[in-house]
C-alpha positions as CSV (number, residue, x, y, z in Angstrom):
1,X,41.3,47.1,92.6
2,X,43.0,50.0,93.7
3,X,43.4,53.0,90.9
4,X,46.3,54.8,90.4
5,X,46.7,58.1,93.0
6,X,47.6,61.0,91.2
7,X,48.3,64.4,92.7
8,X,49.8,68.0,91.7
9,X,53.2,69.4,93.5
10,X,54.4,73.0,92.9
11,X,58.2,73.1,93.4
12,X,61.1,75.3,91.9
13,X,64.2,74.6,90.4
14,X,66.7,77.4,89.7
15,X,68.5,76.1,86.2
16,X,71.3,78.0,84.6
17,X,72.0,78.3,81.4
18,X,75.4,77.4,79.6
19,X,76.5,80.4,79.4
20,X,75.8,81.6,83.0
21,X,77.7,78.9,84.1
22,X,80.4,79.6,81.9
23,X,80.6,83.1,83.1
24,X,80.2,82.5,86.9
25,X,83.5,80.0,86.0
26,X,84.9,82.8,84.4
27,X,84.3,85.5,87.3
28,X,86.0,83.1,89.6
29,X,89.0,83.2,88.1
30,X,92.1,85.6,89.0
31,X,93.5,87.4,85.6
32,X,96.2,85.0,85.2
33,X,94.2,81.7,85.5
34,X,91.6,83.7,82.9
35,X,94.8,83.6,80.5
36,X,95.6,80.2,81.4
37,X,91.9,79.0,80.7
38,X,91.8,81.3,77.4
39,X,94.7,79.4,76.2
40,X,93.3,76.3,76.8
41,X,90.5,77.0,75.2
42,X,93.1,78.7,72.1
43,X,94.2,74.9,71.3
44,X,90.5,73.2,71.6
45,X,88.5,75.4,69.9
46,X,89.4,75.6,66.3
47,X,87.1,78.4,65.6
48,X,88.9,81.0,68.0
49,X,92.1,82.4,67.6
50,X,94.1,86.1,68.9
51,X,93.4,89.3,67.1
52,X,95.6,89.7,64.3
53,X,97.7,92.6,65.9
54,X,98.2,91.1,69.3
55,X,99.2,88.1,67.5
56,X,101.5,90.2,65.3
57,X,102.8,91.3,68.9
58,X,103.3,87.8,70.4
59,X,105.2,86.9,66.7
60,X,107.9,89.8,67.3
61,X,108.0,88.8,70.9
62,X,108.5,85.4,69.9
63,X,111.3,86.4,67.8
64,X,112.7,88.8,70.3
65,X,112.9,85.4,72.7
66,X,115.0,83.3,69.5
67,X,117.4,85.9,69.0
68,X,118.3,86.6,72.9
69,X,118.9,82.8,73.2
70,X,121.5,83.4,69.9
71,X,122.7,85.9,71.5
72,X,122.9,84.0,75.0
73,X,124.7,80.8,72.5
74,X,127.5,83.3,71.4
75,X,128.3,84.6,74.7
76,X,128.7,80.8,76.7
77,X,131.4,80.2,73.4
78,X,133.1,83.3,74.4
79,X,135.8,83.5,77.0
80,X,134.4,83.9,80.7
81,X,134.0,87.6,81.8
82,X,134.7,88.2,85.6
83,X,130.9,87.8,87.3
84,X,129.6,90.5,89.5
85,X,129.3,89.8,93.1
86,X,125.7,88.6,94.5
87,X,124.8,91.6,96.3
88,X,124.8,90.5,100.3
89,X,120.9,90.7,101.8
90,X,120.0,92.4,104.7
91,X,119.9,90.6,107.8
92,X,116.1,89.9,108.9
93,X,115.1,90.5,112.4
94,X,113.2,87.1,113.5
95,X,110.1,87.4,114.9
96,X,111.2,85.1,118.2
97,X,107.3,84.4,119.5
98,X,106.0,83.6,116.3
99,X,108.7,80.6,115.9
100,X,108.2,79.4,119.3
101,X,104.4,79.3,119.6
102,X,103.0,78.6,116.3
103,X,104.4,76.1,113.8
104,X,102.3,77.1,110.7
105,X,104.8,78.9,107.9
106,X,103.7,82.2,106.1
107,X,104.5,83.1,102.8
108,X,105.3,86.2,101.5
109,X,104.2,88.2,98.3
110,X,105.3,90.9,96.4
111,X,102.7,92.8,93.4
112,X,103.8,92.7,90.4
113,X,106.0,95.8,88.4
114,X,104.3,96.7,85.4
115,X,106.7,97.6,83.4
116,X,108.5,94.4,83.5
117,X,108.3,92.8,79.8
118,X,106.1,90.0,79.6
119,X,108.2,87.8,78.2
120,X,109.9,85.3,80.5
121,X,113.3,86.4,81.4
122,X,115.8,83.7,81.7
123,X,116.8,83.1,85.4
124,X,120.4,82.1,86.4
125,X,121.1,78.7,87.9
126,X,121.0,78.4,91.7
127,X,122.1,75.7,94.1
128,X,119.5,74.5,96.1
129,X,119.7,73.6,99.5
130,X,120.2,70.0,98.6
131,X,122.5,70.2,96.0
132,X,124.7,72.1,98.0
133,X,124.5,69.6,101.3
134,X,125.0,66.4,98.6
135,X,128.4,68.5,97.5
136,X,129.3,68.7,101.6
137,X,128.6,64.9,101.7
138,X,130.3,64.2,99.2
139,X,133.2,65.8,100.8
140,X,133.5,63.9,104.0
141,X,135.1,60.2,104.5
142,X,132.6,58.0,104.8
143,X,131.8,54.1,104.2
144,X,129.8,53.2,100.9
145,X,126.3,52.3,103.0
146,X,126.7,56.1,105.3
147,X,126.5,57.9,101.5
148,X,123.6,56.4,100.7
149,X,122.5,57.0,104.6
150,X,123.2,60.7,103.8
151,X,121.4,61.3,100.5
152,X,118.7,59.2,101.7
153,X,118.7,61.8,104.9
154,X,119.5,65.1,102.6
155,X,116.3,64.0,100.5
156,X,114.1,64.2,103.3
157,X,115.2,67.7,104.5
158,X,112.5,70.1,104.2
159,X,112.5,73.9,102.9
160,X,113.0,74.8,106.2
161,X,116.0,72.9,106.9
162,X,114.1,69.8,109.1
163,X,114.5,66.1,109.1
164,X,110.2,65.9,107.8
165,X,110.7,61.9,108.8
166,X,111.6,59.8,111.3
167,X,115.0,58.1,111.5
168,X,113.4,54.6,112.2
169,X,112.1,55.2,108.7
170,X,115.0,55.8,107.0
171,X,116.3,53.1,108.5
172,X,114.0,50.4,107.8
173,X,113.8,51.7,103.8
174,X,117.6,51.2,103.8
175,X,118.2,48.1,105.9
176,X,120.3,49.9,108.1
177,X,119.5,50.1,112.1
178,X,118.8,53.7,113.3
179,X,122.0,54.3,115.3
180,X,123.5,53.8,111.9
181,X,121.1,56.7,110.7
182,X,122.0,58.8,113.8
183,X,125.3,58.5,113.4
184,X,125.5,60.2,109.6
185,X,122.8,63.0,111.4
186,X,124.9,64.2,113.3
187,X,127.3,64.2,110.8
188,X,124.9,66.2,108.7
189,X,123.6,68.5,111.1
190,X,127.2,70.2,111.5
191,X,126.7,71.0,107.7
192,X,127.2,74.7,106.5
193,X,124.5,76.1,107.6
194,X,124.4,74.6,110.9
195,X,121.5,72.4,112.7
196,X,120.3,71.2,109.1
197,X,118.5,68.6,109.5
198,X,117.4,68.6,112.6
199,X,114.2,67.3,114.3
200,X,112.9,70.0,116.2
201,X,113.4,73.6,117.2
202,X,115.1,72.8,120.1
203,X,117.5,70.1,118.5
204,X,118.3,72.9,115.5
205,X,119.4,75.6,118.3
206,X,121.2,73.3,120.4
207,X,123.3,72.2,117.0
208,X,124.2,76.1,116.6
209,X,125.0,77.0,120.0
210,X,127.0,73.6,120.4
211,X,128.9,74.8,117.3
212,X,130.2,77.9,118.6
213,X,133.8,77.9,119.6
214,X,132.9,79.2,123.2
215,X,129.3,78.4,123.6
216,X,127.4,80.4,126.3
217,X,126.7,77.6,129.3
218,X,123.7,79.2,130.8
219,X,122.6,79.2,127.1
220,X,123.3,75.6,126.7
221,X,121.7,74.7,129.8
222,X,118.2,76.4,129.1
223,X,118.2,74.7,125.6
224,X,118.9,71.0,127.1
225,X,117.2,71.4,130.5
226,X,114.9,74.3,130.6
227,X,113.2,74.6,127.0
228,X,109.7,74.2,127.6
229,X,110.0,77.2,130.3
230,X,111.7,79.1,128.1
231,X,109.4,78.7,125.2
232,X,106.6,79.8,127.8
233,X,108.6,82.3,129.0
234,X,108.7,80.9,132.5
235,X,111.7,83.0,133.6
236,X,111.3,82.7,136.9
237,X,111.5,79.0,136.9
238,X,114.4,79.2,134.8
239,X,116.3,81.4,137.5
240,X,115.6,79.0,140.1
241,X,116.2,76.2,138.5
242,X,119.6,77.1,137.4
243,X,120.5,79.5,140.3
244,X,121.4,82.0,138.3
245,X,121.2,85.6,138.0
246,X,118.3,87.7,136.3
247,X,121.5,89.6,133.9
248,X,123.0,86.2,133.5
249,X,119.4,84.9,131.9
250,X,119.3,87.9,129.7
251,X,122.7,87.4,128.5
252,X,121.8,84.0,127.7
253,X,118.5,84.6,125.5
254,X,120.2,87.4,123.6
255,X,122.4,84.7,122.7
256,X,119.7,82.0,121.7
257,X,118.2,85.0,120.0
258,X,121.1,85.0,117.4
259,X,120.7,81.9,116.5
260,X,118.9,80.6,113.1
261,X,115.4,78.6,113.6
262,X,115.0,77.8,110.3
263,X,118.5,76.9,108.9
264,X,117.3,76.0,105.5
265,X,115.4,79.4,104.2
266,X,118.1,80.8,102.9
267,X,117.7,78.3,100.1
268,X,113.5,79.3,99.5
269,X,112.9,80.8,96.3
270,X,110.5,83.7,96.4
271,X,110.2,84.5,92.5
272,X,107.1,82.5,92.3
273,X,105.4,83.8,95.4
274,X,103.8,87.2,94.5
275,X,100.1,88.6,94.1
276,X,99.4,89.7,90.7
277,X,96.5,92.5,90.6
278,X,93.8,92.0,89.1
279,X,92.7,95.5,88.9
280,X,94.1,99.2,89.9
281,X,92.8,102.4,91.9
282,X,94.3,105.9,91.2
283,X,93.3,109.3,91.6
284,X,93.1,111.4,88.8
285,X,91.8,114.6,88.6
286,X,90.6,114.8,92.1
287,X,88.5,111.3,91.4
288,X,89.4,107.5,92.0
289,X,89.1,105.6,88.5
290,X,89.3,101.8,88.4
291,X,91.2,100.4,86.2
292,X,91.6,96.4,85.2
293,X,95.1,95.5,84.8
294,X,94.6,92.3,82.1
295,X,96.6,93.5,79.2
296,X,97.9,90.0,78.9
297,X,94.4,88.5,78.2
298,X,94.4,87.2,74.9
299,X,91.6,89.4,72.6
300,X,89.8,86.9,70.6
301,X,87.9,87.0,67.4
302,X,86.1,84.1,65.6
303,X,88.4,82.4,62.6
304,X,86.7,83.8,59.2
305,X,87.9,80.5,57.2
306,X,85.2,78.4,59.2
307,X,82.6,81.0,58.3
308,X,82.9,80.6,54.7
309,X,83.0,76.7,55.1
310,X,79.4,77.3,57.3
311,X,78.2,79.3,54.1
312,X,79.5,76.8,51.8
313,X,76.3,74.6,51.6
314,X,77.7,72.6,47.9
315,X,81.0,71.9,49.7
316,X,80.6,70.9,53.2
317,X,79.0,68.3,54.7
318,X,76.4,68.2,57.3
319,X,78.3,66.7,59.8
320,X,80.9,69.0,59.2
321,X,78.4,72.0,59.3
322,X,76.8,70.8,62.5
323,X,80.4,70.7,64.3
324,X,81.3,74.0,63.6
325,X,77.9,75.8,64.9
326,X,78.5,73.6,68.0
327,X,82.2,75.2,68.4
328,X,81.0,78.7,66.9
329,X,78.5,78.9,69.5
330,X,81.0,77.9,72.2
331,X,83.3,80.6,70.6
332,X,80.7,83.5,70.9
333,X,79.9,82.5,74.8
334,X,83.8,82.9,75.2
335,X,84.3,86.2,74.1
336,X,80.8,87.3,75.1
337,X,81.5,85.9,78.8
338,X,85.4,87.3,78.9
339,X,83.3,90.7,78.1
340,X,81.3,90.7,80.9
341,X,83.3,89.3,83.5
342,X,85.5,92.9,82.6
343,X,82.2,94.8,83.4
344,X,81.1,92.8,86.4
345,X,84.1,92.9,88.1
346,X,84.2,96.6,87.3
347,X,81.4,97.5,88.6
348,X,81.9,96.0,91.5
349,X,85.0,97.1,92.4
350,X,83.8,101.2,91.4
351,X,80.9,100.2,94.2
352,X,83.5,99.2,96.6
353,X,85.9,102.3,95.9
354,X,82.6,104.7,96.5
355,X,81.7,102.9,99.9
356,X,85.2,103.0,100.5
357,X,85.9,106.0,99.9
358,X,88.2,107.5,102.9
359,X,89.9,104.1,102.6
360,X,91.8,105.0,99.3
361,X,91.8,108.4,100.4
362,X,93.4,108.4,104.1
363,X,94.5,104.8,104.5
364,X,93.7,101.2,105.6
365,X,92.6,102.8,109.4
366,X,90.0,104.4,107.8
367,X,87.9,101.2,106.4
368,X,84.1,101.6,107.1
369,X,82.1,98.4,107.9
370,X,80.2,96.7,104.8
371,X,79.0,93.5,104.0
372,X,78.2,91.9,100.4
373,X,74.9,92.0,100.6
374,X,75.4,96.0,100.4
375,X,77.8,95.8,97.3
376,X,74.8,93.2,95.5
377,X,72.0,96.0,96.6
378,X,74.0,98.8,95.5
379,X,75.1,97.4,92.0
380,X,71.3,94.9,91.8
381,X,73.8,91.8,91.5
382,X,73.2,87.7,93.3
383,X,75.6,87.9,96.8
384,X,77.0,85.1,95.2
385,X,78.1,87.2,92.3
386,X,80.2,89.7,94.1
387,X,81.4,86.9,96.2
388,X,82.9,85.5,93.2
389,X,84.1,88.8,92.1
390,X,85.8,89.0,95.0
391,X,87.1,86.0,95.7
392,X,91.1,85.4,95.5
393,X,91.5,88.9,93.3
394,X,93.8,92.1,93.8
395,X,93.7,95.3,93.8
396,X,96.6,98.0,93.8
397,X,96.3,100.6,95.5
398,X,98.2,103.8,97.3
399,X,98.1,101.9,100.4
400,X,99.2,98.8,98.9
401,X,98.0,96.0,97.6
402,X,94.9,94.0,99.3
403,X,92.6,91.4,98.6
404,X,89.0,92.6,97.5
405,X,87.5,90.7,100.7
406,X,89.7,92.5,102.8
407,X,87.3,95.6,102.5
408,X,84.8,93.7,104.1
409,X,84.3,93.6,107.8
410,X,81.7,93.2,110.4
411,X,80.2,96.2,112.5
412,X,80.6,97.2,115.9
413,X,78.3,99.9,117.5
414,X,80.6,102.8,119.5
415,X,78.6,104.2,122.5
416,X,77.6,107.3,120.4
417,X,75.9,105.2,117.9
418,X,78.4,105.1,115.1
419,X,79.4,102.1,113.9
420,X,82.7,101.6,112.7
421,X,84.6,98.4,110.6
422,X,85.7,95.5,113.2
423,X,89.4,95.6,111.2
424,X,89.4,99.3,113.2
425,X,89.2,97.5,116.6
426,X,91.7,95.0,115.3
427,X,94.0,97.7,114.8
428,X,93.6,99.0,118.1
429,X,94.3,96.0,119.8
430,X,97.6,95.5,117.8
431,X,98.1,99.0,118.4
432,X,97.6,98.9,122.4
433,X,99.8,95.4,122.3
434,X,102.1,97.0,120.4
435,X,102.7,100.0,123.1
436,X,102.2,98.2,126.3
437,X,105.1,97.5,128.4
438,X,107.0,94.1,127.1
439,X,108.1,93.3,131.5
440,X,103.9,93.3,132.1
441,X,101.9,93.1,129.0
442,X,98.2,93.4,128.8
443,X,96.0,90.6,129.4
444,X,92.8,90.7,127.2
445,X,90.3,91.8,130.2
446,X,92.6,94.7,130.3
447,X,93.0,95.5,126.7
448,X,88.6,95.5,126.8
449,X,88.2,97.8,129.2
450,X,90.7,99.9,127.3
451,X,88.5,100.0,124.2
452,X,85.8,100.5,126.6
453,X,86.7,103.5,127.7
454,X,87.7,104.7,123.5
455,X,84.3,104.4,123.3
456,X,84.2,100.5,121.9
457,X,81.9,98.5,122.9
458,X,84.1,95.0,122.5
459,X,84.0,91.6,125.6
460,X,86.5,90.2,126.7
461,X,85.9,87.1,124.5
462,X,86.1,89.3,121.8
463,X,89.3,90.8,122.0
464,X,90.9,87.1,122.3
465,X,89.2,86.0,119.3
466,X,90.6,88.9,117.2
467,X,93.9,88.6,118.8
468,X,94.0,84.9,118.0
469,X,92.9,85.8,114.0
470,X,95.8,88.4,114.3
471,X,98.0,85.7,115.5
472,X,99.2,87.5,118.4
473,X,100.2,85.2,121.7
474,X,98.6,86.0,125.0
475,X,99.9,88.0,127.5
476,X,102.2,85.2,129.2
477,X,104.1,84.9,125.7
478,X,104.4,88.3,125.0
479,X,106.1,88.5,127.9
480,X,110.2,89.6,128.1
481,X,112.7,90.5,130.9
């Protein structure tokens, strides 16, 4: 009979507690999912509730809201009052390679202005891109089956102004064969503005230029025939192809040049795409303070009538008594976690501002190389701490408004020793692109040995991986007569 084989193991677990968890959530989040989250936490937890003068506050602001929409009720009543024009925007330049060579979309974001009230301000109605095409529709004689053709098509238009399925689709949901589909496309992709709905680039810009009353041939030509060149910038196979001139090729891409690529932006709504910071730098007094920009964080307190039912041991029940500890303890990590997630990300931010210092003092060129690991040592925090801290929050600054990762960067060694912040290379490089003549730009062998003689110490291999992070095209699509 064989006994049973016992034996000893040493091992180690890393556990964390509730409330470490709850705070390492809590550190992850920017200020205005913090607010969400606190809210949340407002309607389960029966035991917390707002300081009684912010609530005061958010009472008067509540009434403030009631009497504007009074206000707004007596004014649609009232006769109409003439409207002030829409002010016309500024024409954008577009950025030609970056539409030809990369199909990713970028948004843009704007910080936030402080002294905007924080209540919501009501916005005015706007036609959006579909309504608007649905009214064009709408206007044209068609059969009964081609309007439901071209909602079905006008449904399926992106932000962008693109057809985002196939044709065969549409028709096989409808019933319909696609030449039947075709037919209300291009019906469609004459619609104000012009090429909606198209299927690609070069189907969008063909629709504009086809539009014109005297389109430019060559133009036409290099759209239809020549578009794959021209998106490479093959010029000279463009010229031979076509037997034309090199001044009549010019002509012809400042005309495609003036044309839109994305026929449907107009529509976007950028209102909801901004940054809010998390936190603020200033000088003042000859020294950068840190400041954390979450006034609209709820303060919390624990509700006092639950207190006096916890003390109340003739009147309430054990079971009673034993949920409210549960939720009082679950309060107190709250408020005690809200606390110091304000310190932690504090402190880490004051650690990056005194690393950082000729950053917020000169500019963004001026960014030194650091790692985490140096903001953890510094401040005798986890990596994974500061990496939370740093994570998807904002800070405003003179120079802007960045990321808190973005002071972050990899070294690279100079030939005198120094060592200076990667993002400084990457600023060369745009900067050396950015001077170099458009007929021959630089390849990147050439933009190396450039840095090489600055005194960088950067491969070839190098140089295209940060031009590629930069999004920059090589040196054949930079490339213009």
């Amino acid at each position: 009979m064989i006994g049973p084989n016992l034996s000893q193991r040493m091992r180690m677990d890393l556990k964390q507690s509730p409330q470490q968890v709850l705070l390492s959530s809590l550190l992850q989040l920017p200020a205005l999912s913090l607010e969400q989250r606190i809210k949340m936490e407002l309607e389960m937890n029966p035991l917390l509730e707002l300081d009684a003068v912010q609530e005061e506050e958010m009472n008067q602001e509540q009434e403030a809201l009631e009497e504007m929409a009074l206000l707004r009720k007596d004014v649609d009543t009232s006769e109409d009052e003439p409207k002030e024009e829409t002010p016309v925007e500024e024409e954008k330049e577009i950025d030609w390679d970056e539409i030809l060579n990369d199909e990713d979309e970028y948004d843009f974001t704007i910080p936030r202005d402080n002294n905007v009230e924080e209540f919501d301000r009501p916005e005015a109605s706007e036609s959006t891109l579909s309504d608007n095409l649905l009214a064009q529709l709408y206007m044209v004689r068609l059969t009964e089956i081609q309007y439901l053709i071209g909602e079905n098509i006008i449904w399926n238009i992106n932000n962008i102004g693109y057809l985002s399925v196939p044709v065969e689709q549409i028709a096989e949901n409808l019933g319909v064969t696609p030449d039947e589909v075709e037919e209300v496309l291009k019906i469609i992709n004459f619609f104000e503005p012009v090429g909606i709905g198209a299927r690609s680039l070069q189907e969008c810009l063909i629709v504009q230029l086809q539009d014109e009353p005297e389109p430019n041939q060559v133009a036409l030509e290099i759209l239809i025939n020549c578009f794959e060149d021209f998106k490479n910038k093959r010029f000279e196979k463009i010229i031979k192809k076509l037997s034309i001139e090199k001044d009549q090729l010019k002509e012809a891409i400042d005309e495609i040049k003036k044309l839109n690529p994305k026929p449907g932006e107009g529509y976007l709504n950028y209102n909801t795409n901004y940054v809010v910071p998390d936190l603020r730098v200033r000088k003042v007094d000859g020294k950068f303070q840190v400041e954390l920009l979450d006034d609209n964080i709820p303060n919390l307190r624990i509700n006092n009538s639950y207190r006096k039912l916890l003390l109340d041991k003739k009147n309430t029940t054990r079971e009673t008594k034993d949920y409210i500890k549960q939720r009082l303890e679950s309060a107190r990590w709250l408020i005690n976690s809200i606390h110091q997630r304000r310190i932690t990300i504090k402190k880490v931010m004051e650690a990056i501002v005194e690393r950082q210092d000729e950053f917020f003092e000169y500019g963004p060129e001026h960014i030194r190389p650091m790692i985490l690991k140096d903001i953890a040592d510094e401040i005798s925090m986890d990596i994974s701490t500061v990496s939370r801290v740093t994570n998807g929050k904002y800070v405003q600054t003179d120079w802007g408004v960045f990321e808190l990762k973005h002071f972050f960067s990899e070294k690279i060694k100079q030939d005198d020793g120094e060592e200076v912040s990667n993002k400084m290379v990457k600023n060369r490089i745009r900067k050396i692109i950015d001077d170099e003549n458009p007929k021959k730009p630089l390849n990147d062998q050439k933009i190396a040995e450039i840095l090489k003689k600055e005194g960088y110490n950067v491969a070839r291999r190098t140089v295209a991986k940060y031009r590629e992070q930069m999004m920059i095209p090589v040196s054949r699509l930079r490339r213009k007569i």
